[in-house]
BAVO-765269 format. One record per residue (C-alpha): residue number from 0; x negated, y, z negated. Coordinates in Angstrom, 1 decimal, m for minus. Example, Ala and Ser with C-alpha at 12.3 -4.5 7.8 and 13.67 -1.06 7.14 Angstrom:
[0 [m12.3 m4.5 m7.8]],
[1 [m13.7 m1.1 m7.1]],
//
This chain:
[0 [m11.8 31.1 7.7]],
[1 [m12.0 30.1 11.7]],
[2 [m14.3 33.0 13.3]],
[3 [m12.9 34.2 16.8]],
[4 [m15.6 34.3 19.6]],
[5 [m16.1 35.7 22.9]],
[6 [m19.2 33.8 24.6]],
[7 [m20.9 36.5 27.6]],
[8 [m22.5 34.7 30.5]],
[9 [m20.3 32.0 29.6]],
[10 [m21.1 29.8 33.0]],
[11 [m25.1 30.3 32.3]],
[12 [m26.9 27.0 30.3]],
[13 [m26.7 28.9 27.2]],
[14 [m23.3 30.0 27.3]],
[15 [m22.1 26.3 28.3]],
[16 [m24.4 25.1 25.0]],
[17 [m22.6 27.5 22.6]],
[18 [m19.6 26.8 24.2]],
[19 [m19.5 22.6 24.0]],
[20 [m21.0 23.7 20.2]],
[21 [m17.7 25.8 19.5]],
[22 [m15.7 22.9 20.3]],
[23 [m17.5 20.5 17.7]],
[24 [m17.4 23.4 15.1]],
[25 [m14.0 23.9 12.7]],
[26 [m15.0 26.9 11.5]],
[27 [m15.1 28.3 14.9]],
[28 [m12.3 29.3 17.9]],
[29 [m13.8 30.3 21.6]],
[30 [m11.4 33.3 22.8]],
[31 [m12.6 34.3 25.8]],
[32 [m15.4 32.7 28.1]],
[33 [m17.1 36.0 30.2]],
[34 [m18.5 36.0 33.5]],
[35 [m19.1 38.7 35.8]],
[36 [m16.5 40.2 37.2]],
[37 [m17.3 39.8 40.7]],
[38 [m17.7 35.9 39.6]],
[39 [m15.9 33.4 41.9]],
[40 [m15.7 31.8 38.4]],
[41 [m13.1 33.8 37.3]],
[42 [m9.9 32.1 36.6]],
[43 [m11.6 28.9 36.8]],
[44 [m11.2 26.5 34.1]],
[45 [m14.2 26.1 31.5]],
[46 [m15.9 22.5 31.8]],
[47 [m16.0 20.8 28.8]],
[48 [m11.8 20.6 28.1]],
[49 [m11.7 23.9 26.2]],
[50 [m8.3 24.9 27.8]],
[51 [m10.0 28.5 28.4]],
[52 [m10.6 29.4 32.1]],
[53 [m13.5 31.8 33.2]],
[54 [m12.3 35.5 32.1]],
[55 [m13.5 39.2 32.6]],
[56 [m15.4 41.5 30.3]],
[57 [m11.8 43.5 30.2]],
[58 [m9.8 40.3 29.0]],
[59 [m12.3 39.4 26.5]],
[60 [m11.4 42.9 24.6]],
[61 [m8.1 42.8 24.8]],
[62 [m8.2 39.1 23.0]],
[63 [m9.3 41.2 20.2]],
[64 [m12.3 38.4 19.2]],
[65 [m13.9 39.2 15.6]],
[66 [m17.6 38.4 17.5]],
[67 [m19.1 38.2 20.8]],
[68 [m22.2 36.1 21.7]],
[69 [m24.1 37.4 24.8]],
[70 [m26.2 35.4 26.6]],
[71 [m25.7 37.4 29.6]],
[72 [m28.4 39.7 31.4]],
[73 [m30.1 42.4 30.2]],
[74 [m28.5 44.5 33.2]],
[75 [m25.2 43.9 31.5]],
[76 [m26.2 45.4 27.5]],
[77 [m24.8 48.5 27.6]],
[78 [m21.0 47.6 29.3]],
[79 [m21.3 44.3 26.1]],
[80 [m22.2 47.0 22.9]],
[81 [m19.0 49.0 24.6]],
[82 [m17.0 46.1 24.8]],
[83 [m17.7 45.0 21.2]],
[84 [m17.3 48.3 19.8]],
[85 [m13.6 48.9 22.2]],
[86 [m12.5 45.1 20.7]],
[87 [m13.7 46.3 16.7]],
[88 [m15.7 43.2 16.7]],
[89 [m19.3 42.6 15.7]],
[90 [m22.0 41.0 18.0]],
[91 [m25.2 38.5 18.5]],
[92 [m27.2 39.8 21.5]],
[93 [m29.4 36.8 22.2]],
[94 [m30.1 38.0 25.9]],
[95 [m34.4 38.2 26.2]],
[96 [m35.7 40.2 28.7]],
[97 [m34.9 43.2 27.2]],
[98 [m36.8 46.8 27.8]],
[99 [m38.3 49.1 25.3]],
[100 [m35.4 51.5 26.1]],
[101 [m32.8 48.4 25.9]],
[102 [m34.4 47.1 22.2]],
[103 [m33.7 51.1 21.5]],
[104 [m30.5 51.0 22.6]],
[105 [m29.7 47.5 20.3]],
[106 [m30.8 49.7 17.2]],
[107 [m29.1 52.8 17.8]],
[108 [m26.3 51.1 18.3]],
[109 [m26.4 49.5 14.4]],
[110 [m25.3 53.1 14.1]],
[111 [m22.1 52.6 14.6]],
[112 [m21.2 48.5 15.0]],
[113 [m22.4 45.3 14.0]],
[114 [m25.3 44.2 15.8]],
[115 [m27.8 41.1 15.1]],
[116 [m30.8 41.0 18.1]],
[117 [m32.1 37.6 18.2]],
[118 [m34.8 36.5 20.9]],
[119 [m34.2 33.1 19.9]],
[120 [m31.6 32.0 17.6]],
[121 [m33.4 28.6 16.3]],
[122 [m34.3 28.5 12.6]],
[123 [m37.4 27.0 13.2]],
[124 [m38.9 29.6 15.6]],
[125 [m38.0 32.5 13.2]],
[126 [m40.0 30.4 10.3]],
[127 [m42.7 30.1 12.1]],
[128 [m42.9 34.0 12.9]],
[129 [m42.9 34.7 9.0]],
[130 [m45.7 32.2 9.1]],
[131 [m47.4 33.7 12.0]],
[132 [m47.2 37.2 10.2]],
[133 [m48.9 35.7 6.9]],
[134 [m51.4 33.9 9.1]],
[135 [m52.1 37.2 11.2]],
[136 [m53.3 39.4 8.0]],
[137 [m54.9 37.0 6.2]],
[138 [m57.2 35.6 9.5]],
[139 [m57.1 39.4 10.1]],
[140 [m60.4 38.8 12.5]],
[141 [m59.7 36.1 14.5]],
[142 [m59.0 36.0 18.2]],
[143 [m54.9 35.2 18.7]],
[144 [m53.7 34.0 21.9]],
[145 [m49.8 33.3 22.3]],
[146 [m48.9 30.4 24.8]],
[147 [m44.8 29.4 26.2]],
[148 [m43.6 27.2 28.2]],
[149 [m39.9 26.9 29.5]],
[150 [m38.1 25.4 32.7]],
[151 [m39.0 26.7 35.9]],
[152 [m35.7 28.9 36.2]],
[153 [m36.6 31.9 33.2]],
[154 [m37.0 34.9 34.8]],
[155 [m38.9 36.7 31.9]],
[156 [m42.5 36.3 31.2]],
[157 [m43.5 36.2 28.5]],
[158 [m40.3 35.2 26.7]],
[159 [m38.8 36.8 24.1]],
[160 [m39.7 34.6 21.9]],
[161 [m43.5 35.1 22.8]],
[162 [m43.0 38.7 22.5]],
[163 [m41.2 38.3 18.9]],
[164 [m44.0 36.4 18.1]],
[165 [m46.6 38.8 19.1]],
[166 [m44.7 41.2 17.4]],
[167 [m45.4 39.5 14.3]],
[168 [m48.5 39.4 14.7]],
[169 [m48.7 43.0 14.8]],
[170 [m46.6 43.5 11.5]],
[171 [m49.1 41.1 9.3]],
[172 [m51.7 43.1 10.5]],
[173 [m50.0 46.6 10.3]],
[174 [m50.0 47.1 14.3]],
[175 [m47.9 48.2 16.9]],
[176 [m47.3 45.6 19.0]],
[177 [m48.0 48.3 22.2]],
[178 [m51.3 48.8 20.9]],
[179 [m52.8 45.2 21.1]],
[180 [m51.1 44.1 23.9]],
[181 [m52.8 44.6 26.9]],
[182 [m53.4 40.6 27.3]],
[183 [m50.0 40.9 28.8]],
[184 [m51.5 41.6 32.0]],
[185 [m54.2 38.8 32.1]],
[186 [m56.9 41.1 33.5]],
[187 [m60.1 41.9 32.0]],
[188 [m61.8 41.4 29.6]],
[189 [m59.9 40.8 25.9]],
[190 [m60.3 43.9 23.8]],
[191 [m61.3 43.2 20.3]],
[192 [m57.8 42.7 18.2]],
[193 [m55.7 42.4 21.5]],
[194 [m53.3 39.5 21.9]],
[195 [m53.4 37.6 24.8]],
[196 [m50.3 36.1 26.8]],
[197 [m50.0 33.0 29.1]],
[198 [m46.7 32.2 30.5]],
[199 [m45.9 28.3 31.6]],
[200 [m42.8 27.7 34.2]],
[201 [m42.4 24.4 34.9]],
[202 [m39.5 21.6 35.3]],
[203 [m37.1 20.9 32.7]],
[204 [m38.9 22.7 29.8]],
[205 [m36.9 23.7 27.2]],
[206 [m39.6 26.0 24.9]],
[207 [m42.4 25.2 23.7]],
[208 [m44.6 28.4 22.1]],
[209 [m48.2 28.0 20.5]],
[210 [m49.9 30.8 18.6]],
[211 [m54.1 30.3 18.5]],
[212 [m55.9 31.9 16.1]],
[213 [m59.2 31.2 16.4]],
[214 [m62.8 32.2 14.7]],
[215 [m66.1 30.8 15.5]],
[216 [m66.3 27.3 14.3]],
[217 [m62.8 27.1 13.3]],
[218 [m59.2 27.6 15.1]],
[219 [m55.2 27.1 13.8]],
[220 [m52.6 26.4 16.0]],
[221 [m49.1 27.0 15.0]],
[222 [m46.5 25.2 17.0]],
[223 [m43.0 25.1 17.8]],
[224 [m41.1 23.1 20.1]],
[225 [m37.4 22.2 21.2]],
[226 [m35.9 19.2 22.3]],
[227 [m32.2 19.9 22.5]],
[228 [m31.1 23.0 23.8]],
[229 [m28.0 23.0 21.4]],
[230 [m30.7 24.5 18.4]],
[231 [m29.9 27.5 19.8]],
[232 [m26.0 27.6 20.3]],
[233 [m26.2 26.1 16.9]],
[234 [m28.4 28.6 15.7]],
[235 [m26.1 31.5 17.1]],
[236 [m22.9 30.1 16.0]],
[237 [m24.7 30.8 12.4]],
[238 [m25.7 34.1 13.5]],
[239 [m22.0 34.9 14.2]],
[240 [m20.6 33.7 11.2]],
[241 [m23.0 35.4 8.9]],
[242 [m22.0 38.8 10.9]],
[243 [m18.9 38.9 10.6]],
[244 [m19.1 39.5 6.8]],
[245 [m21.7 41.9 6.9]],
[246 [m21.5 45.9 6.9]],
[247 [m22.3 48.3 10.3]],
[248 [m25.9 47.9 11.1]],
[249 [m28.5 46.6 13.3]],
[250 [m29.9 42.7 11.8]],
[251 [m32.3 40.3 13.2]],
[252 [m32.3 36.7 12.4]],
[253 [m35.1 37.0 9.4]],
[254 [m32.3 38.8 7.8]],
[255 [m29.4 36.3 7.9]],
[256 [m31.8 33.7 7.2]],
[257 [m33.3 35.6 4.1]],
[258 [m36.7 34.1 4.7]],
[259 [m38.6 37.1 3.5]],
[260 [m37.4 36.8 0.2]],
[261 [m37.7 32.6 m0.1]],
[262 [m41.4 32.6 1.3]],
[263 [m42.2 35.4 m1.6]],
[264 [m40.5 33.1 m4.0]],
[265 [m43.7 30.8 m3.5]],
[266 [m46.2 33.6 m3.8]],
//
C-alpha cells in the first residue's frame, strides 16, 4: 500500500531530506510540499524533480493526504494538529523546540487524532535513550552531564534531542525532568542529582550528543553521532508508515520501534 504524505516546512533542510527520501521510497507518494503562506515559495516548483510546486497549509488539506510530517516551527503546531485532524489524516511532529504547554498540547491532542512526537526520528538516538534510562538507575549516584553539538543555524538550545535525553534520565531514576534540571542555565553551582546542559553551534554539524556519567575514579560515555542527515527523513518516513495503521492516540518513537519490549527480552 503507497502512504500519501504532506511534508510541513517543506523548503527547510529537513523537509528537502524527507522529501528527496520520498522520491527513492515505493511505498511512499509526496502530496503536498507546505510552506508558509506568506512564502515567496509558494507556487514554486520543488527541487529535486518531484513535479510538486511549493503549496499552502489550505491546499495540503484539501489533497486529503493519509499523513503529514512537520518539520516546520513550533509557532506553527496548533494551525498543523488542525490541519491533520480537518484532512482525517494522522501526523509525525518532528519540530524540537517545543514548550511545556506545546508538548501539552501534542498529548491532548492523541485525544482525538493520530499523533507520534518525535525529537529526533533516528533509530539510533532512541536506542541510546532506552540505554541512557537503564544506565541512569543503575549508576543512580553518579554525576550526568548531557553534551550536543549541531550546525551553527539551530535555533534551540539544548536540542530536543538533549532534552529527550535528559528526560530519560529522569525516568530510570523515577524523576521529573523539571526537578533536576536546573543545569540548563549553566550558573552555579551543580545541585546533587541535577543534570547539566552544554549546547555546541558550530559549522556544518549535523548532531552529535554525549551523555557523561561519571563517579569518582570511574566515568561512561554514551555517544551518538550522525553523518548523513537523511537518518532522519528515513527515520520519519518509518514513523509515518507505522501511523497510519495505528488507532487515535498520542505515540513516541520507543513505541513504533518496540524497544522496551526487545531490551526486556534480554533481561
Amino acid at each position: 500500500m503507497t502512504v500519501t504524505v504532506a511534508v510541513l516546512g517543506a523548503s527547510g533542510r529537513m523537509g528537502q531530506e524527507v522529501i528527496t527520501a520520498i522520491a527513492s521510497n515505493s511505498q511512499v507518494e509526496c502530496t503536498a510540499a507546505v510552506v508558509r503562506d506568506s512564502s515567496s515559495a509558494v507556487g514554486e516548483p520543488v527541487a529535486g524533480g518531484s513535479g510538486l510546486v511549493y503549496s499552502t497549509l489550505a491546499d495540503a488539506v484539501k489533497a486529503r493526504p493519509q499523513v503529514f510530517i512537520d518539520f516546520s516551527l513550533p509557532t506553527a503546531l496548533s494551525d498543523n494538529l488542525q490541519a491533520a485532524r480537518d484532512a482525517g489524516a494522522a501526523i509525525v511532529v518532528c519540530t524540537t523546540g517545543l514548550s511545556t504547554e506545546q508538548q501539552q498540547e501534542l498529548q491532548q491532542a492523541g485525544e482525538q487524532q493520530r499523533v507520534l512526537y518525535a525529537a529526533n526520528t533516528s533509530v539510533g538516538v532512541n536506542l541510546l535513550a532506552e540505554l541512557v534510562q537503564l544506565a541512569s538507575g543503575v549508576l543512580a549516584q553518579a554525576d550526568i552531564e548531557i553534551t550536543e553539538a549541531h550546525h551553527r543555524h539551530k535555533r534551540d538550545a539544548p536540542s530536543g534531542t538533549a532534552l529527550l535525553l535528559g528526560e530519560a534520565v529522569a525516568q530510570g531514576r523515577q524523576q521529573q525532568l523539571a526537578d533536576v534540571s536546573a543545569g540548563i542555565r549553566g550558573d552555579g553551582l551543580r545541585g546533587d542529582g541535577e543534570i547539566g546542559f552544554a549546547s555546541i553551534r558550530a559549522a556544518d554539524i549535523i548532531g552529535e550528543h554525549t551523555v557523561l556519567l561519571a563517579h569518582p575514579g570511574e566515568r561512561l560515555e554514551l555517544t551518538h553521532r550522525v553523518s548523513n542527515r537523511n537518518i532522519f527523513a528515513k527515520g520519519a518516513l518509518q514513523a509515518a508508515q507505522w501511523l497510519v495503521e495505528q488507532e487515535t492516540g498520542y505515540y513516541q518513537m520507543r513505541d513504533m520501534l518496540n524497544l522496551q519490549q526487545l531490551l526486556s527480552k534480554l533481561a
